[in-house]
DOPALUM-487634 format. One record per residue (C-alpha): residue in three letters; x, y, z. Coordinates in Angstrom, 1 decimal. Layout:
N
REC type     px     py     pz
REC  ALA      X      Y      Z
...
end
This chain:
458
REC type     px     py     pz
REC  UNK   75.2  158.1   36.2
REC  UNK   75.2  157.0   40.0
REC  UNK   72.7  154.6   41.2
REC  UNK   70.3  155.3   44.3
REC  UNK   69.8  152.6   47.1
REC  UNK   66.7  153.0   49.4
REC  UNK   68.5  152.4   52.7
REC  UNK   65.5  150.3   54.1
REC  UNK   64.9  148.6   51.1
REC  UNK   69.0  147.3   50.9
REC  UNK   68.6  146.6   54.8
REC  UNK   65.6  144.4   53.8
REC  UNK   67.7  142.8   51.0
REC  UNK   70.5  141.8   52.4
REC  UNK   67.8  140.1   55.6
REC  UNK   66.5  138.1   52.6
REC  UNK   69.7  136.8   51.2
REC  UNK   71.1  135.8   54.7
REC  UNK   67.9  133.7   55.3
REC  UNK   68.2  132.1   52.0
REC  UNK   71.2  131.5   52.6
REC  UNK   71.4  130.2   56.0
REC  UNK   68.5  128.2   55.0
REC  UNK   70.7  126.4   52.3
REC  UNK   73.7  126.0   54.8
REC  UNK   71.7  124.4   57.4
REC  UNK   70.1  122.3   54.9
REC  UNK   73.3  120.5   53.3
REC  UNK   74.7  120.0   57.4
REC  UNK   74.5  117.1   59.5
REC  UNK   72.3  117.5   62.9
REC  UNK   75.0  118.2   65.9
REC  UNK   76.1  114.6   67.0
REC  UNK   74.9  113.5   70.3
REC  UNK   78.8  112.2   71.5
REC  UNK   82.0  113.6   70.6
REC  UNK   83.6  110.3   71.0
REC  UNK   81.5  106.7   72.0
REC  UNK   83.5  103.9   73.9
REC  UNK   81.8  100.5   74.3
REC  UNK   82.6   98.4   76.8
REC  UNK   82.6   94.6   76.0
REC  UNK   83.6   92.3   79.0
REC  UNK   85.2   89.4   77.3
REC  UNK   85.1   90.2   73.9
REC  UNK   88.1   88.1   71.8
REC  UNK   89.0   88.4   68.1
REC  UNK   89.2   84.8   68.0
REC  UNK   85.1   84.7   67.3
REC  UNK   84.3   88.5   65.8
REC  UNK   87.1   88.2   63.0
REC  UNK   84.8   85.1   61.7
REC  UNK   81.8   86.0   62.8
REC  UNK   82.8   89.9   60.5
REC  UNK   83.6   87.7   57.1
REC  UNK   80.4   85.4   57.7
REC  UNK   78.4   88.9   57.6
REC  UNK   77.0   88.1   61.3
REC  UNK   78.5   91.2   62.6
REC  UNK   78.3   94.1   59.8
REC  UNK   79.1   96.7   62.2
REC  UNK   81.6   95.5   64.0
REC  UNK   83.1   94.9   60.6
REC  UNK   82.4   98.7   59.4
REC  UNK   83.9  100.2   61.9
REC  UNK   87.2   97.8   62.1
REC  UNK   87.5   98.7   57.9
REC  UNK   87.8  102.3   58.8
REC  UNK   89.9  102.4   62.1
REC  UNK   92.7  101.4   63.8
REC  UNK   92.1   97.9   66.2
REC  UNK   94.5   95.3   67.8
REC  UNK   95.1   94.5   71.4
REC  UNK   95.7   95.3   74.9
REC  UNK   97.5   93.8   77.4
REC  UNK   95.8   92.6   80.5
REC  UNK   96.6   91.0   84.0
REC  UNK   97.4   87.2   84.6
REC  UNK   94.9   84.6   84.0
REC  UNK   96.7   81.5   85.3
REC  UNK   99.1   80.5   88.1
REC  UNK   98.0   82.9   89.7
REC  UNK   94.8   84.1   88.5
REC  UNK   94.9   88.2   88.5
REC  UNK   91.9   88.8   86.6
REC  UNK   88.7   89.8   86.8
REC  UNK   86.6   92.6   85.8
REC  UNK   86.0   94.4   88.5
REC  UNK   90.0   95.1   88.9
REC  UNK   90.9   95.5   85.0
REC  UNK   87.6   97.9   84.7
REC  UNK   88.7   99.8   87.3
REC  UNK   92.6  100.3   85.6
REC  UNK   90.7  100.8   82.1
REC  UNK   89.0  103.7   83.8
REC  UNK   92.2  105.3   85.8
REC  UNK   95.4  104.0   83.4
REC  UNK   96.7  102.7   86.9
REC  UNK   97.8   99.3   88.5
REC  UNK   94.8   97.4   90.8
REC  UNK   97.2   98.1   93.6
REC  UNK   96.7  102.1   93.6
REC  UNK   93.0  102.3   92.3
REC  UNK   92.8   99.9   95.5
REC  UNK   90.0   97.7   93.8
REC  UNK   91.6   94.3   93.4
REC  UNK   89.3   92.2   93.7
REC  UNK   85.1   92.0   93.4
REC  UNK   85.0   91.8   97.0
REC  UNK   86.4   93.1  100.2
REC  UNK   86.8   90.2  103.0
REC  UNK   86.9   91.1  106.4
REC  UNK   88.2   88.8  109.6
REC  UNK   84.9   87.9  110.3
REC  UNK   85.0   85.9  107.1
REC  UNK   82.5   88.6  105.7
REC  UNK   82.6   89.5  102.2
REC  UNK   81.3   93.1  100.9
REC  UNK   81.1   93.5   97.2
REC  UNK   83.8   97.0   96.4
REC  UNK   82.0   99.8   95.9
REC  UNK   83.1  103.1   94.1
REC  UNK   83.8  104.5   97.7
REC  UNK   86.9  102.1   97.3
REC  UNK   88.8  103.5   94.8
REC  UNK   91.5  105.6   95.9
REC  UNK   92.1  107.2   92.3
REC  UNK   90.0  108.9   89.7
REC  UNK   88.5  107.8   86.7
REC  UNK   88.1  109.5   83.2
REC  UNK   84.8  110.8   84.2
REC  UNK   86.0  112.2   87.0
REC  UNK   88.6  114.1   85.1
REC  UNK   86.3  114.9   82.4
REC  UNK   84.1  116.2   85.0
REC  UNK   86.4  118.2   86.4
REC  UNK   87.7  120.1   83.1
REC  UNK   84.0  121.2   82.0
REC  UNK   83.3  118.3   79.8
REC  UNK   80.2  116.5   79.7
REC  UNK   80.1  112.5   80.5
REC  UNK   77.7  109.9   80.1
REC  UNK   78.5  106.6   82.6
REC  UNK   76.4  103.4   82.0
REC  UNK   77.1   99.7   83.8
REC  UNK   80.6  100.3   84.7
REC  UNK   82.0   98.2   87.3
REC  UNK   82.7   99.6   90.8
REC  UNK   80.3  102.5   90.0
REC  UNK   78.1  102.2   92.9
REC  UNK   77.2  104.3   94.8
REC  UNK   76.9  106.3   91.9
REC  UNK   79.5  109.3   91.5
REC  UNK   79.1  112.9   91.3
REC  UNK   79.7  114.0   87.7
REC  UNK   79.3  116.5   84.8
REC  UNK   76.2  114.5   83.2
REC  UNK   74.8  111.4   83.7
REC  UNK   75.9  108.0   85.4
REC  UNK   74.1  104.9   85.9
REC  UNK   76.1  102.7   87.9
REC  UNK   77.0   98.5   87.9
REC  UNK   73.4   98.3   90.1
REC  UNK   71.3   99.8   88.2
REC  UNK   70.2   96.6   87.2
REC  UNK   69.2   94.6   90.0
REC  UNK   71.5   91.3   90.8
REC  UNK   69.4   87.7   90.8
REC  UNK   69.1   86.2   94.0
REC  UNK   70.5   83.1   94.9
REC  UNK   69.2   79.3   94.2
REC  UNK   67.6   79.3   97.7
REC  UNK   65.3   82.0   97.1
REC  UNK   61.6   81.2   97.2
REC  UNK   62.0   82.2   93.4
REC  UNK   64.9   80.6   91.9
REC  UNK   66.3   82.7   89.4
REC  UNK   63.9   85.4   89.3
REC  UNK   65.7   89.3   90.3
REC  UNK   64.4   91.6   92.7
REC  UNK   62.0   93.2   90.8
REC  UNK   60.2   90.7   88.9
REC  UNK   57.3   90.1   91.1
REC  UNK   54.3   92.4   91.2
REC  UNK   55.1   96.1   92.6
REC  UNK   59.0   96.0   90.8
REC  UNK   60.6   97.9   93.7
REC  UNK   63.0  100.6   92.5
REC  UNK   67.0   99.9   91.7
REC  UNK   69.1  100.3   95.0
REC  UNK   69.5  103.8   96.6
REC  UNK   72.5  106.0   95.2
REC  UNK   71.9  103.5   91.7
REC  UNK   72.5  106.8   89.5
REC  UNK   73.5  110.3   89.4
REC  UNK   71.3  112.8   89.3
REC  UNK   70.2  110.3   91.9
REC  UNK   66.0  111.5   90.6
REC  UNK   67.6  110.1   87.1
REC  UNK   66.6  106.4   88.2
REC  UNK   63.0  106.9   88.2
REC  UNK   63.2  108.4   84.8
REC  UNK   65.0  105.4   83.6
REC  UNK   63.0  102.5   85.5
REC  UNK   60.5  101.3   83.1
REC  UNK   63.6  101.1   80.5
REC  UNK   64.9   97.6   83.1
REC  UNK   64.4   93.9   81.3
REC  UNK   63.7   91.5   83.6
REC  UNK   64.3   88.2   83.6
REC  UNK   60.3   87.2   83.8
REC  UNK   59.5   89.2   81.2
REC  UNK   61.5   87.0   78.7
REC  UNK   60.3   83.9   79.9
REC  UNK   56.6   84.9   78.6
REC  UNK   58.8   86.4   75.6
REC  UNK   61.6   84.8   75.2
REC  UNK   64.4   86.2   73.0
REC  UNK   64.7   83.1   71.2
REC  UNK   67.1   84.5   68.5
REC  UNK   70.2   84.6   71.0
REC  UNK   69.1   82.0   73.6
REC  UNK   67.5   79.2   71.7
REC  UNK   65.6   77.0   74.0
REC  UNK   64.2   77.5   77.0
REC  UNK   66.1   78.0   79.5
REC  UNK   64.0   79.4   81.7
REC  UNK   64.1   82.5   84.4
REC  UNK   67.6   81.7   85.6
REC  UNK   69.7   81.7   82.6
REC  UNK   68.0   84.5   80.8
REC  UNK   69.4   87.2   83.3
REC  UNK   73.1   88.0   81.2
REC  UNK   70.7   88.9   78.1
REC  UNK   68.1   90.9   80.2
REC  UNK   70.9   92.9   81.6
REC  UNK   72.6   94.1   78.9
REC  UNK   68.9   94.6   77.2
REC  UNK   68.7   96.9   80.2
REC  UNK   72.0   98.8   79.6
REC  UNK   71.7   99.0   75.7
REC  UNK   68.2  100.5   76.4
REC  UNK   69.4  102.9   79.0
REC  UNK   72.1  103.7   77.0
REC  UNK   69.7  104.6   74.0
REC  UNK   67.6  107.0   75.5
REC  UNK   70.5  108.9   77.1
REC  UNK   72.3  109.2   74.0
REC  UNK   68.9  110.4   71.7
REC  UNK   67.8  112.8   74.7
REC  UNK   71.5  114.5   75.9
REC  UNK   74.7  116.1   74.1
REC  UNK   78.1  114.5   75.4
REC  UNK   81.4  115.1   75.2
REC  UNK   82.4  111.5   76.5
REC  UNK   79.9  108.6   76.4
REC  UNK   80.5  104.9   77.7
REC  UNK   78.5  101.8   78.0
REC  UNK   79.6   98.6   79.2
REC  UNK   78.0   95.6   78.3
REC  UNK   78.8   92.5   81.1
REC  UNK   77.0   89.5   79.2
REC  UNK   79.3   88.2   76.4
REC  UNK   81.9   86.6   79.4
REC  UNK   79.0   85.0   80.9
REC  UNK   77.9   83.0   78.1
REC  UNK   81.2   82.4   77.3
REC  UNK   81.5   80.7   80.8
REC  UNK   78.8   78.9   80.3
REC  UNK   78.6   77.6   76.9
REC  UNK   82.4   77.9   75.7
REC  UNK   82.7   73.9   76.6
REC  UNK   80.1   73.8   74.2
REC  UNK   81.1   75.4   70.9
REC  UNK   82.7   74.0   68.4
REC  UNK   86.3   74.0   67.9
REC  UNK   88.6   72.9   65.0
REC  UNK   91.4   71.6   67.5
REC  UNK   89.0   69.6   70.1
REC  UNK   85.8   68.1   69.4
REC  UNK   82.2   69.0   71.5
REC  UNK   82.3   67.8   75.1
REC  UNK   78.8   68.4   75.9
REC  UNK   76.1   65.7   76.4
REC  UNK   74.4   64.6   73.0
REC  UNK   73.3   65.9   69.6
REC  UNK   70.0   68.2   70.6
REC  UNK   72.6   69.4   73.6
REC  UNK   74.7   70.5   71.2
REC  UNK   72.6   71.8   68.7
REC  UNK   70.7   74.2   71.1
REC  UNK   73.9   75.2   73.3
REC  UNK   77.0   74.5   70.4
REC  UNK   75.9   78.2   68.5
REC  UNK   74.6   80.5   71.8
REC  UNK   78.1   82.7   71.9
REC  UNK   77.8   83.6   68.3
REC  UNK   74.1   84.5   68.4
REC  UNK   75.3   86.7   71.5
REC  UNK   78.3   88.4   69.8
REC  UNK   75.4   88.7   67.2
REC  UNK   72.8   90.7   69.6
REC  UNK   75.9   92.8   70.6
REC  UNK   76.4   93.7   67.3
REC  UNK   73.1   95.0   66.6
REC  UNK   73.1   97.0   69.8
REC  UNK   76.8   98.3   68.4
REC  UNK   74.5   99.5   65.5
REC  UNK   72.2  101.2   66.9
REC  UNK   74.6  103.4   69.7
REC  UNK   77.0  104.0   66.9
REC  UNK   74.0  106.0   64.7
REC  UNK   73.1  107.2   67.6
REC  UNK   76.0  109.1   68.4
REC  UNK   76.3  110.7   64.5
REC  UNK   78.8  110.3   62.0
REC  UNK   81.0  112.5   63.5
REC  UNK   81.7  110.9   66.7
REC  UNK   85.2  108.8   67.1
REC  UNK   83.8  105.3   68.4
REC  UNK   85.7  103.0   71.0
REC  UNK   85.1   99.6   71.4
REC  UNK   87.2   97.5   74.3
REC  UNK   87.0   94.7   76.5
REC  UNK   89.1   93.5   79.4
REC  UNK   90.5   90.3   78.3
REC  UNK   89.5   87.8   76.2
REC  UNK   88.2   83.8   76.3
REC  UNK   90.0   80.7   75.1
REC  UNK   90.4   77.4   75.3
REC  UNK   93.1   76.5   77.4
REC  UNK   94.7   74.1   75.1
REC  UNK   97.0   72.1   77.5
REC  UNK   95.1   71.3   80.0
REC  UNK   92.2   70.1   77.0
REC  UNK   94.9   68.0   75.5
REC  UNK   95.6   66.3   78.8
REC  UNK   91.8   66.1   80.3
REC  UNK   91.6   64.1   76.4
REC  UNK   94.9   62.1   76.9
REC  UNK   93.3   60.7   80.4
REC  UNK   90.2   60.5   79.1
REC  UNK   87.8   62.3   81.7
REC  UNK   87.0   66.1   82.8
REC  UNK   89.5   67.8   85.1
REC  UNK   86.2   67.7   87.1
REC  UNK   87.1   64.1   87.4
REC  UNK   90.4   64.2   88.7
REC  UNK   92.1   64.7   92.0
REC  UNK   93.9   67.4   93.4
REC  UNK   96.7   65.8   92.9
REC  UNK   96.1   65.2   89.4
REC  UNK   95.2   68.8   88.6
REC  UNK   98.1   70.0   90.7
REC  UNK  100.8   67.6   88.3
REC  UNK   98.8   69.7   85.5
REC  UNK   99.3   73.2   86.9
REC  UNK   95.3   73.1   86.6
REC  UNK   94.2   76.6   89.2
REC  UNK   90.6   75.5   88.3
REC  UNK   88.4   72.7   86.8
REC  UNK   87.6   74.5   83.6
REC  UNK   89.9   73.8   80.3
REC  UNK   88.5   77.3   79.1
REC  UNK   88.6   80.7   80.7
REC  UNK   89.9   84.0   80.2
REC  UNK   92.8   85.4   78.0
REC  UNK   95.3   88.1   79.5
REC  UNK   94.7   90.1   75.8
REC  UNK   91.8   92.2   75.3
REC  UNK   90.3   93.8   71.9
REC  UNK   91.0   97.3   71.6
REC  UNK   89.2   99.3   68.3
REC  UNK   88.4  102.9   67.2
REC  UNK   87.3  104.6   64.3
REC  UNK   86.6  108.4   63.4
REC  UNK   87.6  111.3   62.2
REC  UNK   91.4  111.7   61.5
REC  UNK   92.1  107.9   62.9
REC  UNK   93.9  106.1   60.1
REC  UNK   93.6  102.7   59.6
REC  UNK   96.3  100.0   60.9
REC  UNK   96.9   97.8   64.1
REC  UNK   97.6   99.4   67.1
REC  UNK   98.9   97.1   70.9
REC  UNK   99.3   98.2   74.1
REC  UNK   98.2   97.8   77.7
REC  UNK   95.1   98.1   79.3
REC  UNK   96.6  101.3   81.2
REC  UNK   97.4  102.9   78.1
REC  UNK   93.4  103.0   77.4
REC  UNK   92.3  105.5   80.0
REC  UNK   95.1  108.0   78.7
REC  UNK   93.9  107.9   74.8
REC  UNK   90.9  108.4   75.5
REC  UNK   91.5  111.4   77.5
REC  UNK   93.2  113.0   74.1
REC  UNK   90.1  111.8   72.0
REC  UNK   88.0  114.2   74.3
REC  UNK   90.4  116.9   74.2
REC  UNK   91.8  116.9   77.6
REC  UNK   95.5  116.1   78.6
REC  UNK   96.6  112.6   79.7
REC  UNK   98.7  112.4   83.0
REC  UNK  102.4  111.4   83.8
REC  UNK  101.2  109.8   87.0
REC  UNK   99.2  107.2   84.9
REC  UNK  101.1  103.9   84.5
REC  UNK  100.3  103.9   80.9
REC  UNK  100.6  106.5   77.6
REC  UNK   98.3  107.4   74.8
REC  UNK   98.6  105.0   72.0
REC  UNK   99.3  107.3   69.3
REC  UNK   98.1  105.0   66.6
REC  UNK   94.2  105.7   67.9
REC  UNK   94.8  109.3   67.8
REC  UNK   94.4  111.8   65.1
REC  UNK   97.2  113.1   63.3
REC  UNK   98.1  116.8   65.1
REC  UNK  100.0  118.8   68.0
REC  UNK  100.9  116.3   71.1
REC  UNK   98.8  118.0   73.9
REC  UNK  101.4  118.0   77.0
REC  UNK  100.4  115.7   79.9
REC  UNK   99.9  117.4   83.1
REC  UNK  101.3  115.9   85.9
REC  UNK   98.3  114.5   87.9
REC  UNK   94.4  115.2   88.2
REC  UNK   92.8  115.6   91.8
REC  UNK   91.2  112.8   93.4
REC  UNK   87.6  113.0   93.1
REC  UNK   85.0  113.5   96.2
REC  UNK   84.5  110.1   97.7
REC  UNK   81.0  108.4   97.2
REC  UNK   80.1  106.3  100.0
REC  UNK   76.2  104.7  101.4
REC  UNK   75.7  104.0  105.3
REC  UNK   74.1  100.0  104.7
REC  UNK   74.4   97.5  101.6
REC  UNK   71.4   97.4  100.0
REC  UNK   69.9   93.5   99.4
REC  UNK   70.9   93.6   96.3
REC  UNK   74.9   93.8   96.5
REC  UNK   74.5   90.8   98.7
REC  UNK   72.6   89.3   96.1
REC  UNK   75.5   89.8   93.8
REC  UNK   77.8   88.0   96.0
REC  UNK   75.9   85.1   95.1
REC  UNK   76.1   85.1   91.4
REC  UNK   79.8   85.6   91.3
REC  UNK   80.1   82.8   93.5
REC  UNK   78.1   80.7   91.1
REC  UNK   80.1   82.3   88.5
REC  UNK   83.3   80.9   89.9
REC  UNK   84.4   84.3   90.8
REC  UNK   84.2   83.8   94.0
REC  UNK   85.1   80.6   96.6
REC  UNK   82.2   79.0   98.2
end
């Protein structure tokens, strides 16, 4: 005997199951993740202290996300005899996968024959960067603290350039220490500080100042009190990790990159005081070193928990990047002889430092090898090397898009996941140039710090 079906009734039916259904797939799936694939930007950052710091527990994320992917290192420029590096040049070549010579940026500064220094803006690079590209194929990008990013650049999403935080002013100042900013009124970041240029006032309240962790001070990674003019590397990065955040919880990316300045500058100013296996302490007396001797740890431990924080962030699906520029060390033969005369290089003559091969007064400084890592989907574990021209390239393939042959390095194929080789095209198109009619206070201001820095001569 046949069986009847009420047409509505079926209709009705077969509604209900679908819900049910759909219900019970959307239950047992993750939320979309907020970044296809995460890159974090550590200036400085050197094996040499997170491998420790990842079996002593002090960096559980860093040490998740090296068990599950692929890590090593990447070639950078020169550090000694002659000195090629420095982050604004080997940020700009991680963004391009080109020599400082054709991005045009080699150096923090422009001098002109007045003896006038201008700090390089993104105006000044003559090639494009991944976000650029990205841009330019459809995909979305999310740009925060990169160097030589201001004035900030038109792109597909979101950047917030290098100035978004404002730069400390200089000893002189009626302030010592203190940034614009930090008085009452906090006047806005510089003009052109982010694109859409309206996102700055979104993000304002989101800036750190130094001031406000004098009253609060974070005492976990400073120890001590150092007062307003040492607590700037922590509130900037503060400021970027925050900004960072919000954009990553409140927008869907296809590309998303923070970089985090901080962990060179307390290197710089603290390495001479950590203790090392091969050279005793050198700084001033027991409380000296008991406040100063552990401050690079505690900060590769804040940038670890800021690590933890983007990385859920940006959902278990994402593929995470973590890289840095060069590294830090101790430069071992110059210590050895500072020990075997028995006084600083600070000490000597020029002629002494020039019979050591000594290009500064510092026995530490950077390395010319940078930490490369990622982890995510379809990345097998192992050890990958290459250069730092080689980074802008794989990343391109993580997001889907091709690399280029013009590039002066190649994807490293140990960071990508197993599959088809997309071809390389042969170029992408420069990108419209950014550029600002007068230099805001604050880039002068920077000058200043990177003299204090070293970066730059008096």
């Amino acid at each position: 005997m046949g069986i009847c079906y009420d047409p509505t009734v079926l209709k009705r039916s077969l509604l209900v199951i679908f819900l049910v259904g759909a219900q019970a797939f959307a239950a047992t799936v993750e939320p979309a993740p907020q970044a296809k694939v995460l890159v974090i930007g550590l200036d400085a950052a050197t094996w040499s202290i997170i491998d420790p710091l990842v079996e002593s527990g002090r960096m559980p994320n860093m040490g998740a996300l090296k068990a599950r992917g692929a890590w090593g290192e990447l070639k950078s420029l020169q550090v000694r005899n002659p000195n090629r590096s420095n982050s604004a040049a080997i940020w700009t070549s991680l963004a391009t996968g080109k020599l400082p010579e054709r991005n045009g940026i080699t150096d923090f500064v422009r001098r002109h024959p007045d003896g006038k220094m201008t700090v390089m803006t993104s105006g000044d690079r003559r090639e494009p960067a991944f976000w650029s590209m990205l841009s330019g194929r459809g995909l979305v990008v999310g740009v925060v603290g990169w160097w030589a990013t201001w004035p900030a650049e038109t792109v597909n999403g979101e950047m917030v350039s290098y100035d978004f935080w404002p730069a400390r002013r200089n000893a002189s100042d009626d302030c010592p220490g203190c940034v614009v900013g930090s008085r009452p009124g906090r006047p806005p970041s510089p003009p052109r500080a982010t694109w859409p240029e309206g996102l700055a006032a979104e993000l304002q309240d989101l800036i750190v100042y130094e001031t406000d962790l004098v009253s609060a001070p974070a005492i976990k990674v400073q120890e001590g009190d150092w007062g307003a003019r040492t607590y700037w590397p922590y509130a900037r990065d503060l400021t970027m990790a925050r900004v960072a955040e919000k954009l990553l919880a409140s927008r869907r990316h296809d590309v998303f990159a923070v970089y985090f300045e901080s962990l060179d500058i307390v290197s710089h100013w603290n390495w001479f005081c950590r203790p090392e296996k091969s050279f005793p302490y050198r700084c001033g007396d027991r409380v000296q070193r008991e406040r100063w001797g552990g401050r690079i740890d505690r900060y590769y431990e804040f940038i670890d928990e800021r690590i933890g924080r983007l990385v859920a962030l940006a959902g278990s699906s994402a593929t995470i990047v973590i890289v840095s520029d060069h590294g830090f060390e101790t430069y071992a033969d110059l210590r050895k002889a500072e020990l075997k005369a028995g006084r600083s290089l600070a000490e000597m003559s020029k002629e002494e430092l020039l019979k050591l091969g000594a290009d500064s007064k510092f026995t530490s400084g950077h390395s010319d090898h940078g930490i490369i890592l990622a982890a995510g989907p379809g990345i097998a574990p192992g050890r990958v090397k290459g250069t730092i021209y080689d980074f802008a390239p794989t990343l391109l393939r993580l997001a889907g898009a091709p690399a280029a042959l013009d590039m002066d390095g190649r994807p490293l194929a140990a960071l990508l996941p197993a599959g088809p080789e997309l071809p390389s095209i042969p170029a992408y198109p420069s990108a419209p140039k950014t550029s600002f009619d007068a230099e805001p206070a604050d880039r002068r201001a920077l000058i200043e710090r990177l003299k204090s820095l070293g970066y730059l001569s008096q």
